[in-house]
C-alpha positions in Angstrom: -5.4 45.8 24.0 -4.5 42.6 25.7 -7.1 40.8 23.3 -5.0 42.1 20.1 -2.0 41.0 22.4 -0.3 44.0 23.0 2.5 44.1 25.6 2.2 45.4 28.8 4.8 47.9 28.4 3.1 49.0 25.1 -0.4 48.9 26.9 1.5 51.3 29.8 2.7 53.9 27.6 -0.4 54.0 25.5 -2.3 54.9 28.5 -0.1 57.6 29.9 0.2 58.9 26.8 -3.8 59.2 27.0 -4.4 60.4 30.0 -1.7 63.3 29.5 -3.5 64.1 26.5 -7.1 64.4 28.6 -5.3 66.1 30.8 -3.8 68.8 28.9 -8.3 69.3 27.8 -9.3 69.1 30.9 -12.1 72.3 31.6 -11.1 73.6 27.6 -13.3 71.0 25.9 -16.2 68.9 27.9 -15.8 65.4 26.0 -12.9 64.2 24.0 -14.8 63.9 20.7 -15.2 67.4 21.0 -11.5 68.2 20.7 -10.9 69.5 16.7 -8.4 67.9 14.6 -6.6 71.1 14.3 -6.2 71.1 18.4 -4.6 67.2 18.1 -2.3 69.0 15.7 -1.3 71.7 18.1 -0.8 69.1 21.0 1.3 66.9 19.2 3.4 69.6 17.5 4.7 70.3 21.2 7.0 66.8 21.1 10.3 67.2 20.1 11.3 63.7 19.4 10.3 61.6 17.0 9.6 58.6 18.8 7.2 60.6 21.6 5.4 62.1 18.9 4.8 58.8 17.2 3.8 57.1 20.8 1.7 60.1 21.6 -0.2 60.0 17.8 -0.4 56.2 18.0 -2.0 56.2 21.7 -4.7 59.2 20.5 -5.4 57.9 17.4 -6.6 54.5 18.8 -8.5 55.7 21.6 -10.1 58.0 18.9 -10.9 54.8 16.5 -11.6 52.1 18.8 -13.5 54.2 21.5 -14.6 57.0 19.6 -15.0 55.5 16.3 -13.3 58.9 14.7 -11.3 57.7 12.3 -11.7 61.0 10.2 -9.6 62.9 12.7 -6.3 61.5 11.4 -6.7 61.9 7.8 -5.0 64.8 7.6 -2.7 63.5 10.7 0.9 61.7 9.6 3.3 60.0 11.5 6.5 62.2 11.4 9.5 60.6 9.7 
């Protein structure tokens, strides 16, 4: 994230956003690309406002593309308005 020059703030949330997300998994699924879309759904249905849920989506869906390469996870995944 610091190569695509990211700032450090950005690069903070992002990963606490992350690791609540592995968190919340942790013992239901054994590897995160096991985790099914609709589950992603469900956990980011549980923010409120706006601006989490787009800082939680934006923080799972690049983990899921740039580590995962699971890009197909999000197709049916929009940013909230």
């Amino acid at each position: 994230m610091e190569y695509k020059k990211y700032s450090p703030n950005s690069i903070d949330n992002y990963c606490s956003c992350l690791g609540k997300f592995l968190l919340h998994y942790d013992g239901k699924f054994t590897e995160p690309i096991k985790i099914p879309s609709n589950e992603l759904i469900n956990y980011l249905s549980t923010f409120k406002e706006v601006n989490t849920h787009k800082a939680n989506l934006s923080a799972i869906k690049l983990f899921y593309q740039k580590c995962l390469n699971q890009n197909h996870k999000f197709d049916k995944i929009e940013y909230p308005r």
